[in-house]
C-alpha positions as CSV (number, residue, x, y, z in Angstrom):
1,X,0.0,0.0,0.0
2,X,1.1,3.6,-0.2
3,X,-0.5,6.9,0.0
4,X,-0.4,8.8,-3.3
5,X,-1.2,12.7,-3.3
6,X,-2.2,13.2,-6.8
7,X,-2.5,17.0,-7.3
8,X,-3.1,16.9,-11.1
9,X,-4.9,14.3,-12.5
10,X,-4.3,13.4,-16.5
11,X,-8.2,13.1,-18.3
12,X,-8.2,10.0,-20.0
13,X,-11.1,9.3,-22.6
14,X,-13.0,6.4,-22.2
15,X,-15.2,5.0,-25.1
16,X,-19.0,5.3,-24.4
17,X,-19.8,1.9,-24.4
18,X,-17.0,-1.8,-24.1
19,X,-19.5,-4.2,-25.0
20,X,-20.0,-4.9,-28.6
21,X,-22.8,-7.5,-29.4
22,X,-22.8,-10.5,-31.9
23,X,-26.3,-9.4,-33.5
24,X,-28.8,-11.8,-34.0
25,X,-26.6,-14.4,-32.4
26,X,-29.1,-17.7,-31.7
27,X,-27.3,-18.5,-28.8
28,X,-27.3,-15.4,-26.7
29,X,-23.6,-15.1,-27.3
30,X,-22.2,-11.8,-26.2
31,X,-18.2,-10.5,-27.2
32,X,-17.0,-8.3,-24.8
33,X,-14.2,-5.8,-25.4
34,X,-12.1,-3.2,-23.6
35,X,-12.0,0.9,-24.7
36,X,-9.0,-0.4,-27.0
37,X,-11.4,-2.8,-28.8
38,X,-9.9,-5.7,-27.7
39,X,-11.7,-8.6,-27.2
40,X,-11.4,-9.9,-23.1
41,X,-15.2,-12.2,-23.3
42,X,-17.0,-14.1,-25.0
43,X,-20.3,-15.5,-22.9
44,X,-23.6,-16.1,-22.7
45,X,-25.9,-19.3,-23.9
46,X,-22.7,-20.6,-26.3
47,X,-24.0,-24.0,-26.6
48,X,-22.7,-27.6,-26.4
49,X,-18.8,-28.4,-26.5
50,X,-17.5,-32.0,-27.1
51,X,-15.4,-33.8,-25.3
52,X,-15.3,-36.7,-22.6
53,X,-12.7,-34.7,-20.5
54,X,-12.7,-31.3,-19.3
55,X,-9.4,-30.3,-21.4
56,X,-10.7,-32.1,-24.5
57,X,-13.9,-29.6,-24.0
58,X,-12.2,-26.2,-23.1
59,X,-10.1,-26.8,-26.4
60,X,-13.0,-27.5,-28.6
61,X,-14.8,-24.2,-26.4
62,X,-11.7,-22.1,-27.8
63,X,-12.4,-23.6,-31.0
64,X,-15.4,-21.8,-31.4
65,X,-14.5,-18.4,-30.3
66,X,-11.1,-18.2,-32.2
67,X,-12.4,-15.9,-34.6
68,X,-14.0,-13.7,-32.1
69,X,-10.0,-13.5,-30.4
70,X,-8.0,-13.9,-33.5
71,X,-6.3,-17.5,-33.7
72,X,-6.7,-20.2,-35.8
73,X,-7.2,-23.1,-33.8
74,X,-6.8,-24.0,-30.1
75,X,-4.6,-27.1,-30.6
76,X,-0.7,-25.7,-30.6
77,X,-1.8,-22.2,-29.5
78,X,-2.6,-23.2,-26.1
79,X,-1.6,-25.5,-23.0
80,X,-3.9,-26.6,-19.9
81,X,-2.6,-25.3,-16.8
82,X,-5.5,-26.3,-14.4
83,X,-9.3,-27.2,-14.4
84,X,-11.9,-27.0,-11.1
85,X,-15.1,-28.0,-10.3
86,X,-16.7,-24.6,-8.5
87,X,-19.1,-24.5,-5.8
88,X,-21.7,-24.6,-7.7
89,X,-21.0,-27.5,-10.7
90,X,-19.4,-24.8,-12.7
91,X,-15.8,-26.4,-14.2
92,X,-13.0,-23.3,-15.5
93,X,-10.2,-25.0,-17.0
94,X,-7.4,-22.3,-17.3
95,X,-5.1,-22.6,-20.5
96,X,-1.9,-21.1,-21.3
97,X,-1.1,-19.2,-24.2
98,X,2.1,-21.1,-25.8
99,X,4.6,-20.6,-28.6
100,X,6.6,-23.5,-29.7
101,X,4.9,-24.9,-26.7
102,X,6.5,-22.0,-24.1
103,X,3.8,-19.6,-22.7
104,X,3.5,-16.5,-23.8
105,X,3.0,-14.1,-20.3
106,X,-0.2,-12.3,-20.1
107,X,-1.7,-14.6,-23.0
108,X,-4.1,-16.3,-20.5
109,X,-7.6,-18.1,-21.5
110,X,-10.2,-19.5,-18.8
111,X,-13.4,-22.2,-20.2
112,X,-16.0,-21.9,-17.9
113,X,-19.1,-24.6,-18.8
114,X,-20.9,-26.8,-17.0
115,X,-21.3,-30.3,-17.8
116,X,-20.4,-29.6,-21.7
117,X,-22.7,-26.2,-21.6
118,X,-20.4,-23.5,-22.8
119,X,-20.8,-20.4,-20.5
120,X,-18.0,-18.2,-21.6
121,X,-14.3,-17.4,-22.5
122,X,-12.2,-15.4,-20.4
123,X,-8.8,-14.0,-21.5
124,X,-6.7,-12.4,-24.4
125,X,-4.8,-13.8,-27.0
126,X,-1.3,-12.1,-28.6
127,X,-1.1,-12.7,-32.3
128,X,2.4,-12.7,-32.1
129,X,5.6,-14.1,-34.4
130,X,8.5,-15.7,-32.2
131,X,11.9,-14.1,-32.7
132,X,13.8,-17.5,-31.9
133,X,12.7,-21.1,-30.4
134,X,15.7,-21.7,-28.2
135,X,17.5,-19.9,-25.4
136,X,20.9,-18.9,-26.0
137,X,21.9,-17.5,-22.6
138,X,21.8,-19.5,-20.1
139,X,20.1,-20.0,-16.8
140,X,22.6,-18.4,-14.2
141,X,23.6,-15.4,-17.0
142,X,19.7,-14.4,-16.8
143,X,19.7,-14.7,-13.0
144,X,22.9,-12.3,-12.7
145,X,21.2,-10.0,-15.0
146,X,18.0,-9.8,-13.4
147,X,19.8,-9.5,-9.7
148,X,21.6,-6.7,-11.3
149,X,18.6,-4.8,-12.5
150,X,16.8,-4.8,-9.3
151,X,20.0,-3.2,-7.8
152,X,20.0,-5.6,-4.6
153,X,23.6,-6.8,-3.6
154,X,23.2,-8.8,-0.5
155,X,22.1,-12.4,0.3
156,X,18.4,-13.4,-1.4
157,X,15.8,-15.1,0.9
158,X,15.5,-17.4,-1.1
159,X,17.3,-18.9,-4.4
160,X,15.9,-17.2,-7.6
161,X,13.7,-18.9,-9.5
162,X,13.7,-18.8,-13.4
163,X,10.8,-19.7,-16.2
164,X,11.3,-19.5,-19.9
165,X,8.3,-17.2,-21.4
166,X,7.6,-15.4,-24.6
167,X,7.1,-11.9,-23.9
168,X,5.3,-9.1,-26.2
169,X,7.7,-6.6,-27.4
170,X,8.6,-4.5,-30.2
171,X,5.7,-5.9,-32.0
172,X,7.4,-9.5,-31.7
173,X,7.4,-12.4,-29.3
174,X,10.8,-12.3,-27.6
175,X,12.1,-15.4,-25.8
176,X,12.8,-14.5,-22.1
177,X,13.7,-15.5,-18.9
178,X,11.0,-14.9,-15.9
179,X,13.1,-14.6,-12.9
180,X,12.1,-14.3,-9.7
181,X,14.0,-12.3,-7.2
182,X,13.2,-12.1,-3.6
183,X,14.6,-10.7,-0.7
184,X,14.5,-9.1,3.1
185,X,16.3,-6.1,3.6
186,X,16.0,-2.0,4.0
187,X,14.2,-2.2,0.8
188,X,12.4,-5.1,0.7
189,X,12.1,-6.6,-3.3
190,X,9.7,-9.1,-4.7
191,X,10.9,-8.9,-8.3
192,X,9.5,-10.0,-11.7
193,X,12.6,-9.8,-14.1
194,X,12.1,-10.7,-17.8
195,X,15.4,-11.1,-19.2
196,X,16.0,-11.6,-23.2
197,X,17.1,-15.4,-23.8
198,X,18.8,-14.3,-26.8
199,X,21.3,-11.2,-25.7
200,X,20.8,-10.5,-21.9
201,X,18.7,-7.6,-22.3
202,X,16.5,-7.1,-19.3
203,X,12.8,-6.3,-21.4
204,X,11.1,-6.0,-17.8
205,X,11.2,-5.2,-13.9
206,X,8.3,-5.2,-11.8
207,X,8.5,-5.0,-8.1
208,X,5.8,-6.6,-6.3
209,X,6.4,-5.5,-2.8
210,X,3.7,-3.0,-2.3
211,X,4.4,-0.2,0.5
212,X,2.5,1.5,3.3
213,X,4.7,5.2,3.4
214,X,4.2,5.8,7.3
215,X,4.9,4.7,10.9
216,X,3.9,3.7,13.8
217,X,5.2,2.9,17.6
218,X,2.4,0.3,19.0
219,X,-0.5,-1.2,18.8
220,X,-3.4,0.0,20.3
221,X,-3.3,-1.8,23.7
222,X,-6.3,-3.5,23.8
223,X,-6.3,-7.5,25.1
224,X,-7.1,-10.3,22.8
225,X,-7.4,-13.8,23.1
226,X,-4.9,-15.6,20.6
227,X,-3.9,-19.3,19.7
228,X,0.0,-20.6,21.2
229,X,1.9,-23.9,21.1
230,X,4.1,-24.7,24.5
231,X,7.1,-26.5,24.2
232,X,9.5,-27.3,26.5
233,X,8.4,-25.2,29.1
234,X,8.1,-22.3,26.6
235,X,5.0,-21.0,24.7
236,X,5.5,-20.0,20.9
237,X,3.4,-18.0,18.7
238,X,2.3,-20.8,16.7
239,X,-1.3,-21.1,15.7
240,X,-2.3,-25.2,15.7
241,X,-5.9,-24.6,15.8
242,X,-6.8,-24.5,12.5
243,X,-8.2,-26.8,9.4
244,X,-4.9,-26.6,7.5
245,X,-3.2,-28.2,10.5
246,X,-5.9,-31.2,11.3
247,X,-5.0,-31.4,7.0
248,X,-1.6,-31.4,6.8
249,X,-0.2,-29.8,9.7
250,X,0.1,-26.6,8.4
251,X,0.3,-23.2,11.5
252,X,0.4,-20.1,11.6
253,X,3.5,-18.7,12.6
254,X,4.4,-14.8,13.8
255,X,8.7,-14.5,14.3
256,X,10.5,-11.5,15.5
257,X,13.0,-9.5,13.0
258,X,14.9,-7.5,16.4
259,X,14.9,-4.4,14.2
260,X,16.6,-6.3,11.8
261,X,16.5,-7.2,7.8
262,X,17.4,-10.9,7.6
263,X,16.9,-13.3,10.7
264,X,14.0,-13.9,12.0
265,X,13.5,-15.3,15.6
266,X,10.4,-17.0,17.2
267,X,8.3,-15.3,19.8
268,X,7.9,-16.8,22.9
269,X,6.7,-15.9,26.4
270,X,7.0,-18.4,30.2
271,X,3.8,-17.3,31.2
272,X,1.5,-16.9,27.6
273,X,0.4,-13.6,29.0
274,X,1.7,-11.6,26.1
275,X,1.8,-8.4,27.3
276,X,5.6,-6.9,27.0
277,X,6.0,-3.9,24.7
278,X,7.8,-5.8,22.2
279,X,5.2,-8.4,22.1
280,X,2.4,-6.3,20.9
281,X,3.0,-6.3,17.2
282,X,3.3,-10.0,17.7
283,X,0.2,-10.4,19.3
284,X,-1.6,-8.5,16.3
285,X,0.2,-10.3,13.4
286,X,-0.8,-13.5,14.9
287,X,-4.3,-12.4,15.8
288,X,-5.3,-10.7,13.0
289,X,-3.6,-13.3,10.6
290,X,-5.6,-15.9,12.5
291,X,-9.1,-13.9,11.5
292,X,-8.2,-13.8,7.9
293,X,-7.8,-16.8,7.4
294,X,-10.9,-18.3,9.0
295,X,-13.0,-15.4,6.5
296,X,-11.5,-17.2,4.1
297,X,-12.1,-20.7,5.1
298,X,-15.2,-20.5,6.6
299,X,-17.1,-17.9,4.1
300,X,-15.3,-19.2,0.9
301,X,-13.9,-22.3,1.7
302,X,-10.2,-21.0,0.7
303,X,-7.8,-23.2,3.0
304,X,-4.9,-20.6,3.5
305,X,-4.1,-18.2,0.8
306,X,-3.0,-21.2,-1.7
307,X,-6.3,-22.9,-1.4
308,X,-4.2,-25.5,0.2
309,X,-3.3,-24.9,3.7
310,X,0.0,-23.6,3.5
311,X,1.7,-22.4,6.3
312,X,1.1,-18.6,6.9
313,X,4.2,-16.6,8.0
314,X,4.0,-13.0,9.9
315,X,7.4,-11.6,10.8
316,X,7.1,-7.9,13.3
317,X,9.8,-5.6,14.3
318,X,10.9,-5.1,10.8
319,X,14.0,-3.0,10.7
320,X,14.1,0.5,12.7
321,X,11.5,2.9,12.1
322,X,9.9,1.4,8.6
323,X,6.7,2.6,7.8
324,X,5.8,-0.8,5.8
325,X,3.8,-3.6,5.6
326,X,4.0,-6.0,2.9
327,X,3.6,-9.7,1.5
328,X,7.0,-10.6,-0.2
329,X,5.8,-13.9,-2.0
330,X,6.6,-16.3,0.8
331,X,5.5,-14.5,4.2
332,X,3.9,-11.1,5.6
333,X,6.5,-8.7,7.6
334,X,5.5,-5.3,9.2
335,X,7.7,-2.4,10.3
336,X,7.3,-0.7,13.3
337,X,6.4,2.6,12.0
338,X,8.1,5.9,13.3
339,X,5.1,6.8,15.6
340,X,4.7,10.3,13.2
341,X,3.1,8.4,10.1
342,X,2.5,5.2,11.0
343,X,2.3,3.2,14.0
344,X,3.5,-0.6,14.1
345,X,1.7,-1.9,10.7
346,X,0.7,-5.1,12.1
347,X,-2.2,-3.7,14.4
348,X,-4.7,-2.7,12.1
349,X,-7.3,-5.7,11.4
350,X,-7.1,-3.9,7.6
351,X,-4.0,-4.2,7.0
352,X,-3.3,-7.9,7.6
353,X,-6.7,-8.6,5.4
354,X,-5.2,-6.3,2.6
355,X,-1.8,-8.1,2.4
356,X,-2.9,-11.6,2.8
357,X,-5.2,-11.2,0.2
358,X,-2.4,-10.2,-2.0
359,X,-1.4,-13.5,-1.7
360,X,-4.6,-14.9,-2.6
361,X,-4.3,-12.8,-6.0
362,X,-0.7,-14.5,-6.2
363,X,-2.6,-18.1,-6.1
364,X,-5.5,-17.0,-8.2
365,X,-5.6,-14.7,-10.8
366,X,-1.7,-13.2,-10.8
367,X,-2.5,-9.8,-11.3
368,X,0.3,-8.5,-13.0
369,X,1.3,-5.1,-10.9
370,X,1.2,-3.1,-13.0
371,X,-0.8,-0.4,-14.7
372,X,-4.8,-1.7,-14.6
373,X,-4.1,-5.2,-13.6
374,X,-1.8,-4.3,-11.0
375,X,-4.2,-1.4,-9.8
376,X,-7.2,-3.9,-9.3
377,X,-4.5,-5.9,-7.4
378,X,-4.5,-3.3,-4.9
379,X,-7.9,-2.6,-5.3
380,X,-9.1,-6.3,-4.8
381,X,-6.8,-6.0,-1.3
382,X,-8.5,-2.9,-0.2
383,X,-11.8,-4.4,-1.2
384,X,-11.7,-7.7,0.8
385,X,-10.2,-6.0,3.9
386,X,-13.3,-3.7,4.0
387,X,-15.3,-6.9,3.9
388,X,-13.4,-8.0,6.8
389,X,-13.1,-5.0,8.9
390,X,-16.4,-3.8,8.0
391,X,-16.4,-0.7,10.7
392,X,-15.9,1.8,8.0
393,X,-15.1,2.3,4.4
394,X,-11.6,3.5,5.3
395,X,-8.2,1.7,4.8
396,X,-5.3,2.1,7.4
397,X,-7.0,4.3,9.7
398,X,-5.7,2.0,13.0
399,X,-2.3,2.5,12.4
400,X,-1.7,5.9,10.1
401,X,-1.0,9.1,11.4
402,X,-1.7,8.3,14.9
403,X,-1.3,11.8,16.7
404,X,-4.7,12.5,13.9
405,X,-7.9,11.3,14.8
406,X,-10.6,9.9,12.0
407,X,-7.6,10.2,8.7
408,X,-6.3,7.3,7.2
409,X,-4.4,5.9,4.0
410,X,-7.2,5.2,1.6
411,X,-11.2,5.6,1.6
412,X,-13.3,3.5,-0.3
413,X,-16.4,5.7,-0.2
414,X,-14.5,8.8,-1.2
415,X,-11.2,8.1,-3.0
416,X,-10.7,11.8,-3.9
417,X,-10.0,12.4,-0.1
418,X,-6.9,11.0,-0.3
419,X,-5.9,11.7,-3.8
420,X,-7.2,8.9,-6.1
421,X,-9.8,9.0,-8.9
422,X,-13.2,7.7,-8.5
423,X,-14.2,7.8,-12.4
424,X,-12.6,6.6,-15.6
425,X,-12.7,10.5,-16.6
426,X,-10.3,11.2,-14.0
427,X,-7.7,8.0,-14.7
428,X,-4.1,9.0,-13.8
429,X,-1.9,8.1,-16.9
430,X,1.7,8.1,-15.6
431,X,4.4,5.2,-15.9
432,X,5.4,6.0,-11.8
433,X,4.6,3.7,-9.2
434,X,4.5,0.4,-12.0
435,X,1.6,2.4,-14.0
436,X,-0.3,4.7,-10.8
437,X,-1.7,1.1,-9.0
438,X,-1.8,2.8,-5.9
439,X,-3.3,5.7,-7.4
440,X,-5.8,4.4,-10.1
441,X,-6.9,1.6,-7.4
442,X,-9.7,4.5,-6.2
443,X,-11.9,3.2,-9.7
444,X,-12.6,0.2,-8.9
445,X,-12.6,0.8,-5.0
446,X,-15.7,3.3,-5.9
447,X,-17.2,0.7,-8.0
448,X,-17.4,-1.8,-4.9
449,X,-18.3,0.7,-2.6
450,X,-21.3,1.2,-4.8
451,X,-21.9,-2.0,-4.9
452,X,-21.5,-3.3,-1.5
453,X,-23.9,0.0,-0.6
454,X,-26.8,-0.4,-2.9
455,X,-27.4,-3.9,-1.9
456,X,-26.6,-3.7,1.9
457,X,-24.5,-6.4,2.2
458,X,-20.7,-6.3,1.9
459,X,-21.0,-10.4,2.4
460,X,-22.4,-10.6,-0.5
461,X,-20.2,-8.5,-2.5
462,X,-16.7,-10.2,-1.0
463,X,-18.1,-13.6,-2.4
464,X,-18.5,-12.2,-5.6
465,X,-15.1,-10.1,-5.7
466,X,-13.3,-13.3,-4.7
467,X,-15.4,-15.5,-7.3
468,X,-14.4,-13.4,-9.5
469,X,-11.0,-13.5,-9.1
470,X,-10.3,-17.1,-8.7
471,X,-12.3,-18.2,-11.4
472,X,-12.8,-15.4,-13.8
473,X,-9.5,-13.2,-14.2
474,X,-6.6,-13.7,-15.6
475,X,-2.8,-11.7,-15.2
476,X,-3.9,-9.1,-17.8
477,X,-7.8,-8.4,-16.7
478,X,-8.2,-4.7,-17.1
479,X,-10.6,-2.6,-15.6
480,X,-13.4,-3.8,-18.0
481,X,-12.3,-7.2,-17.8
482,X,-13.0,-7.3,-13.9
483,X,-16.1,-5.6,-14.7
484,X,-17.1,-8.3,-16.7
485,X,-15.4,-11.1,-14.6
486,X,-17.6,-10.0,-11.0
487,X,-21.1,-9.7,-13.5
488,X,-20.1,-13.5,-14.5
489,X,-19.6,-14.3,-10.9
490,X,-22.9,-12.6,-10.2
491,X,-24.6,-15.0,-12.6
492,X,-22.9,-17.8,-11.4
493,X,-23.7,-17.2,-7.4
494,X,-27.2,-15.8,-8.0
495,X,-28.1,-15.5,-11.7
496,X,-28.4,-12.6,-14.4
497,X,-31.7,-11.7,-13.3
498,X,-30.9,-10.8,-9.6
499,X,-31.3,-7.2,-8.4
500,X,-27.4,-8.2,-7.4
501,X,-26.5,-8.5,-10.9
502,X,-28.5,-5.3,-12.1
503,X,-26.8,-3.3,-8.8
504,X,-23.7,-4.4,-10.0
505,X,-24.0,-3.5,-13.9
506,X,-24.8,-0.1,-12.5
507,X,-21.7,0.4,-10.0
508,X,-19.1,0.2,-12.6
509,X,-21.4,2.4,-15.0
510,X,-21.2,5.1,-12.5
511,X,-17.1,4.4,-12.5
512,X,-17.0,5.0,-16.0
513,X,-16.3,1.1,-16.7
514,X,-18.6,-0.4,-19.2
């Protein structure tokens, strides 16, 4: 997270309407495009697809929409990734885009049918003509280079990680390296590096650690009841209460940084009464990381934030003084705060839900961080921690600027208040902050607050955010695209001819997304 005071704000025009219609169609089908014209849906009544397997059907599905999207034929275009069975007998098979059978990043499709009934096509396709079918750097020359780039000279967290991908550029598809960079320090990094498999060239950097700019000395002293392990005589901060451990022994675990970058030490305590002054961002890490994951599991039936208990891992006392809070791919750490800006990150109930949930997006969608996609990454954070600290439409407010009552980081209701649009005519265009995803977040923000607000129940708009995004977005989804992806989890959760579904339509409209 991180506060953005945008003082001019750069009209962008949107055109009138995304949605063009296939006239006439028989079978209700509907192709959806973005204000560039680009096609990012097909749904409606599509018909019967073939197939005694759900791959077999999703590529005879892209079969029939590969003139709406511009490819010839699914077979040697594309490559399963995953298929599930939803809540509610709905089965989305996600499917890779691939050249010379390596996929193409961004270039994501999603089938949704049930039982051979076609329902719709999520996704984009990139008509786009390899510059070479074999890597001529190798692995540990594209890992230098993209350690290089992100500037970091000290000891990773964790070994890099590295993907072949085609990636769009220049009007071609260059061959690249994905590496993954991540590591603890001052300046924590979470880095996306796309490095050219051909010369070394680094085509991309995207950071994903996403900051909170602030401070903060302490939590707010009130008591809590939270979940411990004791161990030879000592209790631990480890949380053994929950589904993911009765499944595979999975906890929840809260360490101590000592003001530090790089080690991280367990909490503990003789008596488990947790009440030192160092021990209160502990206590709120492990509380508040407790509460989000039981919304999770008990509302949507997500075990952890990979859907399959993992382990969740909350490190406090981050460094001296840092005014930060963020998920770094593998665990959640939180600064202290300097007491001016920001007080220690981890006591705010919003703040927890807002990162945590950025791991969700990690397992789900991806939402690339940048530009759009990366500013309904934020925005889906901000939107699922006001489901789950549903006090107020503000973000932050526990924990920022605590010498001033009632201000806060973000507000949902009123974006403007804190410098971000709440309309498509006001859309920041700037290349800072990996496209404005801090900034432009406010849009869709607005467009759940509308939502949540005209039907009463933010319940009911959390299940639909989060369908949407595990079952109906991809990396790339735009700002239309997630409008179209929650209206197709409307339908699926309660049908096209709820008031929900009508509500929703008319959220984004007043948004400026159509």
């Amino acid at each position: 997270m991180n506060k953005k005071l945008v003082t001019t704000l750069v009209l962008s025009s949107l055109v009138a309407s995304a949605f063009a219609f296939n006239a006439g169609a028989a079978n209700d089908k509907q192709i959806l495009k973005d204000e560039q014209g680009k096609t990012h849906n097909v749904v409606g009544k599509l018909g019967k697809v073939k197939g005694a397997t759900a791959e077999e059907r999703a590529f005879n599905a892209l079969d029939s929409v590969k003139g709406e999207f511009g490819f010839a034929q699914a077979k040697g275009n594309f490559k399963v990734k995953k298929s599930e069975v939803d809540e509610v007998g709905i089965t989305h098979t996600r499917l890779d885009q691939t050249i010379n059978g390596i996929p193409v990043a961004g270039g994501e499709m999603i089938v949704h049918e049930a039982k051979g009934e076609l329902q719709g096509v999520t996704g984009e396709f990139k008509a786009l003509k390899a510059n070479t079918d074999k890597a001529s750097l190798s692995t540990a020359d594209a890992v230098a280079a993209a350690v290089a780039a992100t500037g970091f000279t000290g000891e990773l967290s964790e070994a890099a990680k590295s993907e072949l991908f085609y990636v769009a550029a220049d009007g071609e598809a260059k061959l690249a390296y994905k590496v993954i960079i991540r590591y603890l320090a001052e300046e924590p990094g979470n880095w996306s590096v796309f490095v050219d498999a051909t010369d070394g060239t680094v085509l991309e950097t995207i950071n994903a650690i996403e900051y909170v700019v602030g401070t903060g000395t302490g939590v707010a002293g009130d008591t809590k009841s939270i979940n411990t392990t004791y161990k030879n005589s000592t209790y631990y901060l480890e949380d053994q209460t929950k589904y993911m451990y009765t499944q595979k022994g999975s906890t929840i675990d809260t360490y101590n940084f000592n003001n530090g970058t790089s080690s991280q030490y367990y909490m503990t305590d003789t008596d488990n009464v947790w009440n030192t002054t160092t021990q209160r961002a502990g206590v709120d890490a492990h509380y508040y990381a407790g509460k989000v994951y039981d919304y999770y599991k008990n509302t949507l039936n997500r075990n952890s934030f990979d859907g399959n208990g993992a382990k969740i891992i909350s490190g406090v006392h981050y460094s001296t003084n840092y005014n930060n809070a963020f998920w770094n791919g593998s665990q959640m750490t939180y600064g202290d705060g300097d007491g001016v800006q920001f007080r220690a990150l981890s006591g705010s109930y919003d703040v927890v839900a807002h990162e945590l949930t950025h791991a969700v997006t990690e397992r789900t969608a991806n939402l690339t961080y940048s530009y759009q996609s990366g500013a309904l990454n934020e925005s889906w954070s901000d939107a699922m921690a006001s489901v789950m600290d549903s006090g107020d439409w503000l973000i932050g407010e526990d924990v920022y600027t605590p010498g001033t009552a009632g201000d806060a980081l973000r507000s949902m209701s009123n974006p403007a208040l804190y410098g971000q649009p709440a309309h498509m005519n006001q859309y920041v265009n700037t290349s800072s902050d990996n496209g404005g995803v801090h900034t432009n977040s406010g849009i869709p923000n607005k467009a759940f607050y509308n939502f949540a607000t005209a039907i009463g129940s933010r319940d009911v708009a959390g299940k639909i955010w989060y369908k949407a995004i595990s079952t109906y977005m991809t990396s790339s989804t735009n700002f239309s695209g997630a409008r179209s992806a929650t209206l197709q989890a409307t339908t699926a959760l309660y049908g096209s001819g709820s008031s929900y579904y009508t509500a929703l339509q008319n959220a984004w409209s007043a948004v400026g997304v159509n």
